[in-house]
C-alpha positions in Angstrom: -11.6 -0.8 -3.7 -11.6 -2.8 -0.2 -9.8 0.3 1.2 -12.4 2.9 -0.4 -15.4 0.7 1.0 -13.6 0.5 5.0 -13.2 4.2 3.9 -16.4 4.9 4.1 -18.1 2.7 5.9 -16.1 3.9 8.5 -16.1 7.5 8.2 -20.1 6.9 8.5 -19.9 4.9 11.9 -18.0 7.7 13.5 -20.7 9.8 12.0 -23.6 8.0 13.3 -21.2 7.6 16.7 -21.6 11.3 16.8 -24.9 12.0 16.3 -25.9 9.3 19.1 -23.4 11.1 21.3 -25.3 14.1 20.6 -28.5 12.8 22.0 -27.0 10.5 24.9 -25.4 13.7 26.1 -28.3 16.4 25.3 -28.9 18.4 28.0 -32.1 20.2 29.0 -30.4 23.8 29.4 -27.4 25.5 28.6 -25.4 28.3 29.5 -24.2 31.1 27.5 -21.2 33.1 28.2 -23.0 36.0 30.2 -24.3 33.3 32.7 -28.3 33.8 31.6 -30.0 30.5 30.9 -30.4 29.7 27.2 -33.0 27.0 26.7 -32.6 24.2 24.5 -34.9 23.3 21.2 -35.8 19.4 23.2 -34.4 17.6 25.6 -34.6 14.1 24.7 -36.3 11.8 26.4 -35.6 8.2 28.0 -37.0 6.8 24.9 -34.7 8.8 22.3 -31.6 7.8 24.9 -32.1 4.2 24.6 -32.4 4.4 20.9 -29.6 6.7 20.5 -27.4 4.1 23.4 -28.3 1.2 20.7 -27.4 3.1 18.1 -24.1 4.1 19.1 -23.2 0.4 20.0 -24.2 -0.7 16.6 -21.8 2.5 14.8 -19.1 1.2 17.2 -19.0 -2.4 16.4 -19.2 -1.2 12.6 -16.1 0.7 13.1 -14.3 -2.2 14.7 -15.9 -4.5 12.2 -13.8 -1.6 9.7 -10.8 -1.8 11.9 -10.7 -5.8 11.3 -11.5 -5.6 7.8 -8.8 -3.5 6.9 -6.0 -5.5 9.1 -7.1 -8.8 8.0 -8.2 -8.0 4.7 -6.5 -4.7 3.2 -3.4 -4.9 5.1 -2.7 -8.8 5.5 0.8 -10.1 4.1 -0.6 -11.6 1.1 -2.6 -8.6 0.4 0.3 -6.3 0.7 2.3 -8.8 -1.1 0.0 -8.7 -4.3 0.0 -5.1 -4.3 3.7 -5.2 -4.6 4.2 -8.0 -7.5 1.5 -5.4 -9.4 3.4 -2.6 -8.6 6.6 -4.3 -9.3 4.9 -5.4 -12.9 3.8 -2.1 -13.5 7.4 -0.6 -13.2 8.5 -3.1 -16.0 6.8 -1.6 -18.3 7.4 2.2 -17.5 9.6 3.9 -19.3 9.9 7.0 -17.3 10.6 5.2 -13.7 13.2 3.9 -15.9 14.5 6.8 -17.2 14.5 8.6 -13.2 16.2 5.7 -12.3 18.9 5.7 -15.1 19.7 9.6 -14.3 20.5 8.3 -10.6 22.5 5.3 -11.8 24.1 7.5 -14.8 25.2 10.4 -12.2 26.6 7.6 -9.8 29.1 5.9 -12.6 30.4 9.8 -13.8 33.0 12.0 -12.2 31.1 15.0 -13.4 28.2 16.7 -12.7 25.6 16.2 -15.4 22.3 17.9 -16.8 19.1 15.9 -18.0 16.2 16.8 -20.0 13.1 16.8 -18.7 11.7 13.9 -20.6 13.5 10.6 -22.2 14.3 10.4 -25.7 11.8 8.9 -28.2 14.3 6.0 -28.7 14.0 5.0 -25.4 11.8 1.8 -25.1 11.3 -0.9 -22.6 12.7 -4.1 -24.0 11.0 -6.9 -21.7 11.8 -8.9 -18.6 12.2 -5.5 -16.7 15.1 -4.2 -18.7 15.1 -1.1 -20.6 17.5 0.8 -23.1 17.5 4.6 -22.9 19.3 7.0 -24.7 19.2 10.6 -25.1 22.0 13.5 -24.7 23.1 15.4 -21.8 25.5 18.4 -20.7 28.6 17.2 -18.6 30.6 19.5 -16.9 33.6 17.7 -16.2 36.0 18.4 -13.3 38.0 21.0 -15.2 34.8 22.7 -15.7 34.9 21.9 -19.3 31.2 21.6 -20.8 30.4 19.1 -23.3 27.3 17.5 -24.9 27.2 14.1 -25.5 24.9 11.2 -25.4 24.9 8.1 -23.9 23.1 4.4 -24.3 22.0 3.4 -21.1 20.9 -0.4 -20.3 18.7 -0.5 -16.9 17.0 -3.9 -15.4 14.6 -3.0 -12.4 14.6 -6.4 -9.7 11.5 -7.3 -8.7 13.4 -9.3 -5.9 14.6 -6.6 -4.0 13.0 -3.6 -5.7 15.9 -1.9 -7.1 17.2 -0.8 -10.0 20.5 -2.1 -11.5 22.6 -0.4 -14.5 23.6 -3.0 -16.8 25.4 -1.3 -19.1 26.5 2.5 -20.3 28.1 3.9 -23.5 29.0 7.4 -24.4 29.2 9.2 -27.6 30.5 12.7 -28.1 28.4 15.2 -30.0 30.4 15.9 -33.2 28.3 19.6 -34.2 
């Protein structure tokens, strides 16, 4: 929300720091590409300078006032480290970070190569404190290039510590069909 606001706020001081530019730098005549005079709609006056001069100052302290904001506020170490514990606590609870994180782990502890469904099996469920038990079935082409199906029980634990996840534990059952 902080970000959206120094977003904006922002993107509205350049804005302004434009149009001030505009009139700070009018001039009373231009060229066009032929060379002929081409006259334009008002010159400003010493008035509408000042005015636009003040205004520019005030967009430019706005944007550093933004440029503060977001260091101090958006981006400080505590800031950044809140964002992390809630992402960290969100990942305990997902099943499909889980799941991507179990083919990686899965592929690491086989000799062969291995093919996932898309999606997790409906068994799979989170069971608290970060760790999660997967299952489903996939084809493994071992290195003889036999092909078999099986299916595997998969324990994960994601560390909030170091942001990683960690296999715990993996079992696998042969498809009897």
């Amino acid at each position: 929300m902080l970000l959206a606001f120094i977003l904006v706020v922002g993107v509205l001081a350049v804005w302004g720091l434009i149009r001030a530019g505009a009139v700070i730098f009018a001039e009373e005549s231009g060229v066009d590409p032929d060379g002929a005079k081409v006259p334009k709609l008002q010159a400003p006056n010493a008035g509408d300078k000042k005015k636009a001069l003040i205004k520019a100052s005030v967009c430019a302290l706005v944007l550093l006032g933004c440029g503060i904001l977001y260091e101090w506020g958006y981006n400080s170490s505590t800031a950044r480290e809140q964002r992390e514990m809630k992402q960290g606590a969100e990942q305990c609870d997902d099943v499909l970070q889980a799941y991507k994180a179990a083919q990686i782990l899965i592929r690491q502890a086989d000799d062969g190569a291995l093919s996932f469904p898309f999606i997790p099996s409906p068994d799979s469920l989170a069971l608290g404190n970060c760790e999660f038990k997967l299952t489903g079935s996939v084809e493994r082409v071992q290195v003889e290039g036999v092909r078999e199906r099986a299916e595997y029980e998969a324990y994960v634990r994601y560390r909030l510590e170091d942001n990683a996840w960690e296999l715990l534990g993996l079992e696998w059952k042969p498809v009897t069909e």
